[in-house]
Each structure stands twice: as C-alpha cells, then as structure tokens.
Phi, psi and omega in degrees: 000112144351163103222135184283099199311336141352312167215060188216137148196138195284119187277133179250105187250131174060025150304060196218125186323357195264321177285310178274337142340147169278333175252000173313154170285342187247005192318314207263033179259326199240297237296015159263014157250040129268223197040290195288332179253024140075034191300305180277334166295335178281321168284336187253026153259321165316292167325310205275346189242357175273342168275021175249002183229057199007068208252160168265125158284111145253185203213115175227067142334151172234139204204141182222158163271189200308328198283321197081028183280014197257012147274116182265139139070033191275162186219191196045227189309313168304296184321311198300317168293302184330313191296312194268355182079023189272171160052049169288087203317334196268002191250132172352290203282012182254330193275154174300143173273156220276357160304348166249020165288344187283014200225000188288010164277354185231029154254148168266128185242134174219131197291167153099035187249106171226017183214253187241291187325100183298357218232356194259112197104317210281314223055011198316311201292348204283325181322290173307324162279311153333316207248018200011069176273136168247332217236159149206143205230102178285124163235157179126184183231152023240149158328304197239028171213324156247017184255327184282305184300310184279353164264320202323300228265345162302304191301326193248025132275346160114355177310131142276092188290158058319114168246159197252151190253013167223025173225035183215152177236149149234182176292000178210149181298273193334329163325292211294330166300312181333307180287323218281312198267355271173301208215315163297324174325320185326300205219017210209172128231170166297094189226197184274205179261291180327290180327288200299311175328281182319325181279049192222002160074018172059072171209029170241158171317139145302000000 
C-alpha cells in the first residue's frame, strides 16, 4: 500500500521517561520489550528519514497534577499510575524522552491526553483534518492499551490506521504478538519500520 507522506501522520504515543527511563515509574511493565524489540531506535530511524518527505509527527504524552484530581474512581492502568505517582506534570518521567529532543521542532506535541485514548482531550482529529490526513502510521507504547484505544477510535473516524509492529511494545512478547497477529489485523494494518518507509512513495531520505 502506498501513501502520500502529506497525507499520513505518525502518532508517538507514550514516548515519556516513566516508561522509558531504566528509573521510570512504569519502566518496569514495558521496558524489556522496548529493549528488545528495539523500539526506541527503530522510531528514531524512522523519524530521521520520514521527515524529509513531509510527513506530519504528532506527539500526545499524557500528563496530571500532582493530586491526580483530574481521575475520579480510576481503575486498571489509571489506578496504577495514580498508585505509582507516575506521569506527573511537575515531574521528570512525565517529560518526552530526550532522544526526541532533536526533531522537536517537526513534531506537534499536543497536551491534555489524560486518559488511554490519543485523539481523547487532544484535539488530535481537529489537527488532522486541517492538515488534510488520511494515513495514521501508530508508534508507542503500551500495545494493548493506548496504542489499541487509539487505532480503534482512528479507525471509526474514517483514519487508514497503520501500526508499527517494531515500533511498538506490550507487557509481554505474547502480548505484543497477540495484537500484531491477531487483533490489529481487525481494523488496522501492520507493518516494519522498512515497510511503511517504502510505502512513502520513494518520497524519503535514503
């Protein structure tokens, strides 16, 4: 499949020290499937040769205040951040990690993603459609919870989803095979890093 980098742009979801950091608070849920599958080097190859063929980057971290007042009664992964203090606006592991500090002049980073949903808060579609997007090419973490709510809810906007399966993590390998084989297939496709490059219409850096 094709796409006119024009009119494709790469969602970076949950690229924030608590996940990624060796001291992050959620490090230890994800990070040896960031490791392993090479997550973060693999986005920032991506990155480094998809921003010459005007493709759009966004960026939607999720972030609270110290109180967490903006979760009522929350539970699965929200209790857990709550529990753990993570992703805390006044705190370190809430900031983007600093390997994507060289592109933060091409990424749109956009606040207020307070819950699983990238496109929830955000203003992400109002973004997208301005900018006429058709393609959404998905990277990030975790695999089966805001990388899946956020192709979903892409998908039933009328989105041509793409996830990237080596630019992406769960809590487990099996998770991550699970989804890739299994459940993205559903409503999405799949793809490399390699892939998605090619499918750019030969309109990237070698």
């Amino acid at each position: 499949m094709k796409m006119n980098p024009t009119e494709t742009a790469i969602l970076l979801v949950g690229y924030q020290n608590d996940f990624f950091r060796a001291d992050g608070l959620l490090h230890g849920a994800v990070g040896e499937e960031i490791q392993n599958r090479n997550v973060l080097p693999n986005t920032l190859r991506l990155l480094e040769r998809a921003l010459f063929s005007g493709v759009t980057v966004v960026s939607t971290p999720i972030a609270f205040t110290d109180d967490y007042r903006e979760l009522e009664n929350p539970v699965g992964i929200l209790k857990t951040i709550k529990e753990l203090g993570a992703f805390r606006k006044s705190s370190p592991g809430s900031r983007t990690v600093d390997a994507l500090k060289k592109f933060s002049d091409r990424i749109v980073e956009l606040p207020g993603k307070q819950g699983l949903c990238s496109f929830s808060n955000t203003g992400l579609d109002s973004l997208l459609q301005e900018r006429g997007i058709k393609n959404v090419v998905i990277a990030g973490v975790v695999t089966s919870v805001c990388i899946d709510s956020t192709a979903r809810v892409a998908a039933d906007k009328g989105y041509s989803v793409s996830i990237l399966s080596d630019c992406t993590a769960g809590r487990s390998a099996f998770e991550q095979e699970f989804y890739c084989s299994e459940i993205f297939p559903i409503f999405s496709t799949v793809s490399s890093v390699d892939e998605t490059l090619a499918s750019f219409a030969n309109r990237v850096a070698a």
